[in-house]
C-alpha positions as CSV (number, residue, x, y, z in Angstrom):
1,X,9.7,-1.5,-103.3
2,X,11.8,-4.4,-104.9
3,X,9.8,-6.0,-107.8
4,X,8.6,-9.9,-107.7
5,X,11.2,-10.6,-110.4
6,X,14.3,-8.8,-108.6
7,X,13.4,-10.9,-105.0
8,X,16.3,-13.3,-105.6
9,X,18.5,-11.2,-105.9
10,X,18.6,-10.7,-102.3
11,X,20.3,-13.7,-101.7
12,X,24.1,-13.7,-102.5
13,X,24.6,-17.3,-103.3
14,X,21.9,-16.6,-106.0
15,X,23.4,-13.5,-106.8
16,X,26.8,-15.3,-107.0
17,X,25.1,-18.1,-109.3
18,X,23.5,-16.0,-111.7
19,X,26.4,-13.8,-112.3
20,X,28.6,-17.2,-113.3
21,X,25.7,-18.6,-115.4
22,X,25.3,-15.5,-117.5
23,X,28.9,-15.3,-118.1
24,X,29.2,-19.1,-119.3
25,X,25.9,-18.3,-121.1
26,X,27.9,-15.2,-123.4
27,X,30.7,-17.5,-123.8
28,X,28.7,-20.6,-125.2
29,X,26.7,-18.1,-127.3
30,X,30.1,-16.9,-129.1
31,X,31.4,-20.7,-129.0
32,X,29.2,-22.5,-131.9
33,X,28.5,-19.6,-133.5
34,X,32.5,-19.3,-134.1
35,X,33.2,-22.4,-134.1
36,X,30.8,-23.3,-137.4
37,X,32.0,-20.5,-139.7
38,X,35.6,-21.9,-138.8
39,X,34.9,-25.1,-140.2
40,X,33.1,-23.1,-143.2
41,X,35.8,-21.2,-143.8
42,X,38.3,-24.2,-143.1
43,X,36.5,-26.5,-146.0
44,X,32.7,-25.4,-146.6
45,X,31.2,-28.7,-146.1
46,X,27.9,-29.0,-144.2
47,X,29.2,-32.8,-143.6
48,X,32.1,-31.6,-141.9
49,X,30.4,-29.4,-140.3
50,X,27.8,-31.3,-138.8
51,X,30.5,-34.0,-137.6
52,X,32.5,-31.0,-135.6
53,X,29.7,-30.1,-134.1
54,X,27.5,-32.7,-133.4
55,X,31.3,-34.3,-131.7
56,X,30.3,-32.1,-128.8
57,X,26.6,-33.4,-128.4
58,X,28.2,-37.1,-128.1
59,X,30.4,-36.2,-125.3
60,X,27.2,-34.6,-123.5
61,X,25.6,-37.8,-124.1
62,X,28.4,-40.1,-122.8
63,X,29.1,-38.3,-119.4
64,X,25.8,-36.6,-118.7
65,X,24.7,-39.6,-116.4
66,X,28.0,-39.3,-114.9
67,X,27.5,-35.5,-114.2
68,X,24.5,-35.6,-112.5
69,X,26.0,-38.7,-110.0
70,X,29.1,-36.3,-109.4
71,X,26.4,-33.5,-108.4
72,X,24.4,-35.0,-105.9
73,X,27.7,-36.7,-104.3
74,X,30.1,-33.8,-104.3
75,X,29.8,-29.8,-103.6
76,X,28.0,-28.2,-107.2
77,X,29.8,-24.8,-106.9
78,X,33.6,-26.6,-106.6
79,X,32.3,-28.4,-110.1
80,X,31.1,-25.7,-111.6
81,X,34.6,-23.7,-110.9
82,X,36.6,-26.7,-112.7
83,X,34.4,-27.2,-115.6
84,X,34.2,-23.6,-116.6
85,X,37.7,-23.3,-115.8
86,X,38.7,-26.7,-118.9
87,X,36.0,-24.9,-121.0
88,X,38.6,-21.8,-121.0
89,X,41.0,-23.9,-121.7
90,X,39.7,-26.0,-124.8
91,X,38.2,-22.5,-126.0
92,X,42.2,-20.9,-126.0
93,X,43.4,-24.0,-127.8
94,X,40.5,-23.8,-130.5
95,X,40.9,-20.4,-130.9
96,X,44.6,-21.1,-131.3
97,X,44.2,-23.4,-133.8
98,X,42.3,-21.2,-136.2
99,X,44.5,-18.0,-135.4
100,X,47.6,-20.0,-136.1
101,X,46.5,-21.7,-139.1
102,X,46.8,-25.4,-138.4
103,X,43.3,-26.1,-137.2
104,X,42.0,-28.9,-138.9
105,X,39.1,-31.2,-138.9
106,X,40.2,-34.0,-136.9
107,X,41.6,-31.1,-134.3
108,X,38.7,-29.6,-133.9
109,X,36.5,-32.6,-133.3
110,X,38.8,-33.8,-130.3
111,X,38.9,-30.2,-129.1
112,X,35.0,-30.3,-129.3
113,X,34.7,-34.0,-127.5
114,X,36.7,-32.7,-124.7
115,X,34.8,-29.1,-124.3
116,X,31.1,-31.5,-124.6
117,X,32.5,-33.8,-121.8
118,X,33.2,-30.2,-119.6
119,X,29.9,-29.1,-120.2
120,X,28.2,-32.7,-119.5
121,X,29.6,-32.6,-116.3
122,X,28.6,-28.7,-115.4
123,X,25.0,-29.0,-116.5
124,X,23.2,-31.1,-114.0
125,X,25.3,-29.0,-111.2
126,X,24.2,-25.8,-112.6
127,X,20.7,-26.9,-112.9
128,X,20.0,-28.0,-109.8
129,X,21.8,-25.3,-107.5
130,X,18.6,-23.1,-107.9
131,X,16.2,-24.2,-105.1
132,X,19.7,-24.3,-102.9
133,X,19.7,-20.3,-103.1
134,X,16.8,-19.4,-102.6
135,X,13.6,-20.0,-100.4
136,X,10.9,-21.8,-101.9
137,X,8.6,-19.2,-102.2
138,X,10.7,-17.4,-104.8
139,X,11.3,-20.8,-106.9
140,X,9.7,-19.5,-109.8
141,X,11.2,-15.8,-110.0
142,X,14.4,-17.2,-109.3
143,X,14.2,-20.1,-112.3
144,X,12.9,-16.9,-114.4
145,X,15.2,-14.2,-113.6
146,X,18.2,-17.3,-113.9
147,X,17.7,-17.6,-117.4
148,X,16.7,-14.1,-118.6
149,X,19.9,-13.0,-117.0
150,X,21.4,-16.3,-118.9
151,X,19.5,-14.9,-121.7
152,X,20.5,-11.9,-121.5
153,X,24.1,-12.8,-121.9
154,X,23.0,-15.3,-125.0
155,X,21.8,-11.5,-126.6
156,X,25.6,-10.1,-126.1
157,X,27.4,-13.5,-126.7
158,X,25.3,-14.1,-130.3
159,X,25.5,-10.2,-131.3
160,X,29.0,-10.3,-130.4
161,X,30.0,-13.1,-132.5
162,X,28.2,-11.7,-135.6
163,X,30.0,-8.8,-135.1
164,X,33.7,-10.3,-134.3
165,X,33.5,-13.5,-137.0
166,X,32.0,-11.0,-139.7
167,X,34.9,-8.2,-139.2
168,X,37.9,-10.1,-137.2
169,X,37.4,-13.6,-138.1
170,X,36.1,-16.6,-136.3
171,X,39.6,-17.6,-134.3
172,X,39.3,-13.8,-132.5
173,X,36.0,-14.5,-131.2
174,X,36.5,-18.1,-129.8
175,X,39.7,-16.5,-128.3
176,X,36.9,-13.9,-126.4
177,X,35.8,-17.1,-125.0
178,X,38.7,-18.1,-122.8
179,X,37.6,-14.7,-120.4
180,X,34.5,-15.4,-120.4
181,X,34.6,-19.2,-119.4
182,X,37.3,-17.7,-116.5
183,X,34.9,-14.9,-115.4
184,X,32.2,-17.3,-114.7
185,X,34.7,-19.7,-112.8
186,X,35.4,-16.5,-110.6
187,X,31.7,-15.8,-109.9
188,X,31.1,-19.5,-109.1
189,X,34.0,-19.3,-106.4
190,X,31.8,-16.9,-104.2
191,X,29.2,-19.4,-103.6
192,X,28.3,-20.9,-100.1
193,X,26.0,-23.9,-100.5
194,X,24.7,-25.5,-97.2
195,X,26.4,-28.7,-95.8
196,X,24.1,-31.1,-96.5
197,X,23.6,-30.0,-100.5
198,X,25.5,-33.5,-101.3
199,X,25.4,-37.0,-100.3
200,X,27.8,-39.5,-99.1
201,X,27.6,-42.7,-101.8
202,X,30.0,-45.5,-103.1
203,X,28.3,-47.2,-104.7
204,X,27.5,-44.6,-108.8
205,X,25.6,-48.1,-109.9
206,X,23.1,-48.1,-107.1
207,X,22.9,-44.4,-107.3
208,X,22.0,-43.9,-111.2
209,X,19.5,-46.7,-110.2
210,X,17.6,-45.0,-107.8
211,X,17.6,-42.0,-110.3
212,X,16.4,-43.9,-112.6
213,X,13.5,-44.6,-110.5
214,X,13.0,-41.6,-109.9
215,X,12.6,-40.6,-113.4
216,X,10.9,-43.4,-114.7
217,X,8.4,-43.5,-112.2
218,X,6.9,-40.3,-113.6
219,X,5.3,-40.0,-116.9
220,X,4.9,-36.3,-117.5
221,X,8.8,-36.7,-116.9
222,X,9.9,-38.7,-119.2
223,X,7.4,-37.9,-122.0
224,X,8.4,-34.4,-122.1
225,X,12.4,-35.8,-122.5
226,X,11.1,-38.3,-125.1
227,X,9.3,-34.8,-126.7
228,X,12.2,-33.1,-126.6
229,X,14.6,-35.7,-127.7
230,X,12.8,-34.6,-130.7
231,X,12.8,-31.3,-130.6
232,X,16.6,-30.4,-129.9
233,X,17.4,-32.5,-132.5
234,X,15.6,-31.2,-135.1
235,X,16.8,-27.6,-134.1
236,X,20.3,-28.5,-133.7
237,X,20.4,-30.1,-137.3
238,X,18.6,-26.8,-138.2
239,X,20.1,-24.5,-136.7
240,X,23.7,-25.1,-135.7
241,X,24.0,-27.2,-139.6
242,X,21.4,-26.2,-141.6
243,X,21.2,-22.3,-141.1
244,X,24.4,-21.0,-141.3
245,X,25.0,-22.3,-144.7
246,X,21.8,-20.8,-145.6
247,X,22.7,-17.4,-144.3
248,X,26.1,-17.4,-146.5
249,X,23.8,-18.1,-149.2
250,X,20.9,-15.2,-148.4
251,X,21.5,-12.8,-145.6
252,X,25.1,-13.2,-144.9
253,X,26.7,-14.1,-141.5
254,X,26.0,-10.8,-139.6
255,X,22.7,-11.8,-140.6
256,X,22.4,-15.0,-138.8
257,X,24.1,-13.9,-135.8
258,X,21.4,-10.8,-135.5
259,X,18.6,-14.0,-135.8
260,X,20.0,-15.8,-133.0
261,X,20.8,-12.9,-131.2
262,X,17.2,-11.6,-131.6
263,X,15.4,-15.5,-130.4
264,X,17.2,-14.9,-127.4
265,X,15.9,-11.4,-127.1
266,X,12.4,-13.0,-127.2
267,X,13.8,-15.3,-124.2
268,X,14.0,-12.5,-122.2
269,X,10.9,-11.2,-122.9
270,X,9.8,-14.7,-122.0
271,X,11.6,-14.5,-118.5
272,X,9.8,-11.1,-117.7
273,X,6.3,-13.0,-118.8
274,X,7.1,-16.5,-117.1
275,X,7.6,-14.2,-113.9
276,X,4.5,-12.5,-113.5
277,X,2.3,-15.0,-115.1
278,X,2.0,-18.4,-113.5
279,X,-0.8,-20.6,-114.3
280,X,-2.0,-23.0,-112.2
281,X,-1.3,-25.5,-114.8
282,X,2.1,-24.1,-115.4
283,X,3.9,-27.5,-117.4
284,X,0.5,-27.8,-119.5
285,X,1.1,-24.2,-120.6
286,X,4.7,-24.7,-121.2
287,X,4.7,-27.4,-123.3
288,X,1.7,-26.6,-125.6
289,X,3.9,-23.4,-126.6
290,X,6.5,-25.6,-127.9
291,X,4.9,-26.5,-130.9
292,X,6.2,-22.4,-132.0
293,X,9.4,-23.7,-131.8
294,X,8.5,-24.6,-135.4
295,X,8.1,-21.1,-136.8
296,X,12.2,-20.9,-137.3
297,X,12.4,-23.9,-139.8
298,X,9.7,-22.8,-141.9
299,X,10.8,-19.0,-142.2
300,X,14.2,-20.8,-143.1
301,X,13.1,-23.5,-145.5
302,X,10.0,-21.0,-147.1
303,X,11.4,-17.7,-147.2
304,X,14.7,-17.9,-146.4
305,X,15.0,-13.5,-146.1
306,X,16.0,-12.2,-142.8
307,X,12.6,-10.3,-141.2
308,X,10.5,-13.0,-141.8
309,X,13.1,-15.3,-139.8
310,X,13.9,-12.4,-137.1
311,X,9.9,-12.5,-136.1
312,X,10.2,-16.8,-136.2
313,X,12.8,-16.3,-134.1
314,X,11.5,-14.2,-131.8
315,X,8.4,-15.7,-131.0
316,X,10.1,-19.3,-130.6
317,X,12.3,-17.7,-128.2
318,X,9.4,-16.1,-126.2
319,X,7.4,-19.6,-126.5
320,X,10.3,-22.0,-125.0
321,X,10.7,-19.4,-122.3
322,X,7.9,-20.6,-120.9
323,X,8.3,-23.6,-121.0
324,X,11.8,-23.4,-119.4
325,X,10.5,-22.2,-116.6
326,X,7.2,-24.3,-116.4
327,X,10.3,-27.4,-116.7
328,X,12.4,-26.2,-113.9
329,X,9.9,-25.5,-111.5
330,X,7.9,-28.9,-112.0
331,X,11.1,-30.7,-111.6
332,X,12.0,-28.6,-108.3
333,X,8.7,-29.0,-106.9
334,X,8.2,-32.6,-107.1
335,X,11.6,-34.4,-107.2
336,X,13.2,-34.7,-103.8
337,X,16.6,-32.4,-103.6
338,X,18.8,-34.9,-102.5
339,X,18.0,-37.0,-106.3
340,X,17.0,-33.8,-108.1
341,X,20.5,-33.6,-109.7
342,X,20.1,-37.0,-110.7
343,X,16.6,-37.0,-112.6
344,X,18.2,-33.4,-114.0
345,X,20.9,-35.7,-115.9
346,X,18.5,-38.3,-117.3
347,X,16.4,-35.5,-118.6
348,X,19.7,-34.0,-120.0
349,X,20.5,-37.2,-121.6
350,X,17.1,-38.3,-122.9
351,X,17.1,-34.6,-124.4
352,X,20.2,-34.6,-126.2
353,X,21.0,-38.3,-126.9
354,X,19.6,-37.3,-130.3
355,X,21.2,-34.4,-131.1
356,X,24.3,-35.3,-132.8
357,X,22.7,-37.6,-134.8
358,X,20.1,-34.5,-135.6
359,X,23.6,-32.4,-136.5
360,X,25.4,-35.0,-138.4
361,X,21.9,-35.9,-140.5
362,X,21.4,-32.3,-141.2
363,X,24.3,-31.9,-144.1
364,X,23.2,-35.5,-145.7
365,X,19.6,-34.9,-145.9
366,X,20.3,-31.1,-147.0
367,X,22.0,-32.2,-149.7
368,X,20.0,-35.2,-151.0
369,X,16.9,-33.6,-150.5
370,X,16.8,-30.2,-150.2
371,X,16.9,-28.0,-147.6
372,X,13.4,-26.5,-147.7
373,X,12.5,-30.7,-147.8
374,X,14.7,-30.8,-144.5
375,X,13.8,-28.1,-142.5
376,X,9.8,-28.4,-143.5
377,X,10.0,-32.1,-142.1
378,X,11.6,-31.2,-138.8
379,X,9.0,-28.8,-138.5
380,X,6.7,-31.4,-139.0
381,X,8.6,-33.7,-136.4
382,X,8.5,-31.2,-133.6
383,X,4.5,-30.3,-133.7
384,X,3.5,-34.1,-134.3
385,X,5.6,-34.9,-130.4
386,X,4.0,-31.9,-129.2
387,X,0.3,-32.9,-129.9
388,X,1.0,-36.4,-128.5
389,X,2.6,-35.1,-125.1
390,X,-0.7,-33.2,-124.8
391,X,-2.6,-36.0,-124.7
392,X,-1.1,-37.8,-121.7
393,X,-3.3,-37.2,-118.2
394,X,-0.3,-36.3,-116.0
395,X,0.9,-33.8,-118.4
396,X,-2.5,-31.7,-118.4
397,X,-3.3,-32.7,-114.5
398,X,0.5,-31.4,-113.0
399,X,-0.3,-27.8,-110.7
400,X,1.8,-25.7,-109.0
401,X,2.5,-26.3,-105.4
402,X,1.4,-23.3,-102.9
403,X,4.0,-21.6,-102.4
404,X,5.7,-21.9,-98.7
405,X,6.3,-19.1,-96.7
406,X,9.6,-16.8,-97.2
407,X,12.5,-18.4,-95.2
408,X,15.9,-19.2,-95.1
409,X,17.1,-21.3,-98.1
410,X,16.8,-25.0,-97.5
């Protein structure tokens, strides 16, 4: 008998879909991991780091409207195919540029503008193929066992990276990345959406408007974004700035690479929970567990040794699991398909309109004030916007449709 959480699987276009998501999900595991111990190695400052990589955040936040307009208009899997596709490309000429020793910083901010506007324009496609692949009753395991196998290939892609930028340098891993990004373009080929998965429009204006509307009209919606505005940007000043110059300091890079490798292993852990366990309440749940997503900084900024920061890690990754799934299928449930790309971008671009800024802060305040001073405040940051989207009616009222009967795909 086929378990709840392997049901999707029956379906090809989810198999298809899966199988390209967990490939581009290995690959963008490996990608910032490499990419910030290049610019470590290529001039150790947390300032120029934190400009590289918060350079691919502002592209995200320029063309993630634009994204979710191109998603609802035009088929998602021929998108998908392209952007993974450029993302191979940008990846071979990053790698390049390390390997061959003229990467420099100006390089490898362009290189990252170009490989955020790819992704800015695959995310809301990506995200909203889901209820296309399989029937509504199996919403939920799909949205689970979508990222726990996207999870799962976070585990490989941050272990990976450890391993390669620790023992062959950072240029050989980002050059791993150029399969990868082509593997998933492959899978993505094999999907076969339904004719009507797009609309006819000519007018983006009018159609950004009524997605808008869509979004705005909601206020669980768009306090969870504002929440989360928050939230990424704290842990990608953290995180992506903050914590590998801490683990050259402690731990050492193989280190931080088994810490991000191990939060994703919680993930997955998460996906087998969020599977099995739906409460009624589902988005309630999910976002209450955010306020874990804390744990990381403090391990970081208090005792910055690796087990305590492997259990933070861990448990935050179990924690926004949850969540992740409670997100995906409120949005599913309750925003028509045919604008459900749409409200995915503004949630995208509410949710990471902040990070660069968090990334480019991160080496400042670091320096100025300390980094147990910065990481203790962001901790701070995200539990304060987690107690005050807990307080809003819609938020703590939102249940779970019944699910429909098993059927064809709609």
């Amino acid at each position: 008998m086929t378990s709840p959480l392997l049901a999707p699987l029956r379906e090809p276009r989810f198999r298809a879909l899966v199988t390209g998501r967990t490939f581009a999900d290995f690959a963008n595991a490996v990608a910032p991991f490499a990419l910030a111990f290049a610019v470590v190695d290529l001039t150790g400052s947390a300032v120029d780091l934190g400009i590289v990589v918060g350079a691919r955040s502002i592209a995200n936040v320029l063309l993630i409207l634009f994204g979710g307009m191109l998603a609802d208009r035009l088929p998602r899997s021929v998108i998908l195919q392209g952007t993974e596709t450029a993302a191979a490309l940008t990846q071979a000429a990053i790698a390049a540029s390390v390997l061959c020793g003229f990467a420099s910083i100006p390089l490898l901010v362009g290189l990252s503008l170009i490989n955020g506007a790819v992704s800015a324009i695959s995310l809301p496609a990506a995200a909203s193929l889901t209820p296309l692949t399989v029937s509504s009753s199996l919403l939920a395991q799909a949205n689970a066992l979508a990222r726990l196998l996207s999870n799962a290939g976070r585990i490989a892609g941050a272990g990976l990276a450890g391993i390669l930028v620790a023992f062959a340098g950072s240029g050989w891993a980002l050059a791993g990345n150029t399969v990868l990004f082509l593997a998933a373009a492959l899978s993505y080929r094999r999907i076969r959406l339904p004719r009507g998965e797009r609309i006819p429009g000519s007018r983006p204006l009018s159609e950004l408007a009524e997605g808008w509307r869509e979004f705005r009209t909601r206020s669980w919606v768009w306090l969870v974004v504002l929440q989360f505005m928050i939230v990424n940007a704290v842990n990608a000043g953290a995180l992506r700035v903050i914590g590998p110059l801490v683990a050259d300091d402690t731990f050492g890079r193989t280190g931080w690479g088994l810490a991000l490798a191990v939060q994703t292993a919680g993930a997955l852990l998460g996906g087998f929970v969020a599977a099995r366990w739906q409460p009624r309440r589902m988005l309630l749940v999910g976002v209450a567990l955010v306020v874990v997503d804390a744990l990381p900084m403090l391990a970081l900024g208090q005792t910055p040794y690796l087990l305590p920061l492997l259990l933070a890690m861990f448990l935050a990754g179990v924690a926004i699991e949850q969540f992740g799934v409670a997100w995906d299928v409120s949005l599913q449930e309750n925003v028509p398909p045919e604008k459900l790309a749409r409200v995915y971008s503004y949630d995208m671009l509410g949710s990471f309109i902040a990070m660069p800024l968090g990334q480019i802060a991160a080496g400042p305040l670091a320096e100025h004030a300390g980094r147990s001073a910065t990481l203790f405040g962001g901790a701070a940051l995200i539990v304060g916007a987690t107690a005050i989207v807990l307080l809003n009616p819609q938020v703590r009222g939102l249940v779970r449709h019944a699910p429909a009967s098993p059927g064809a795909p709609g």
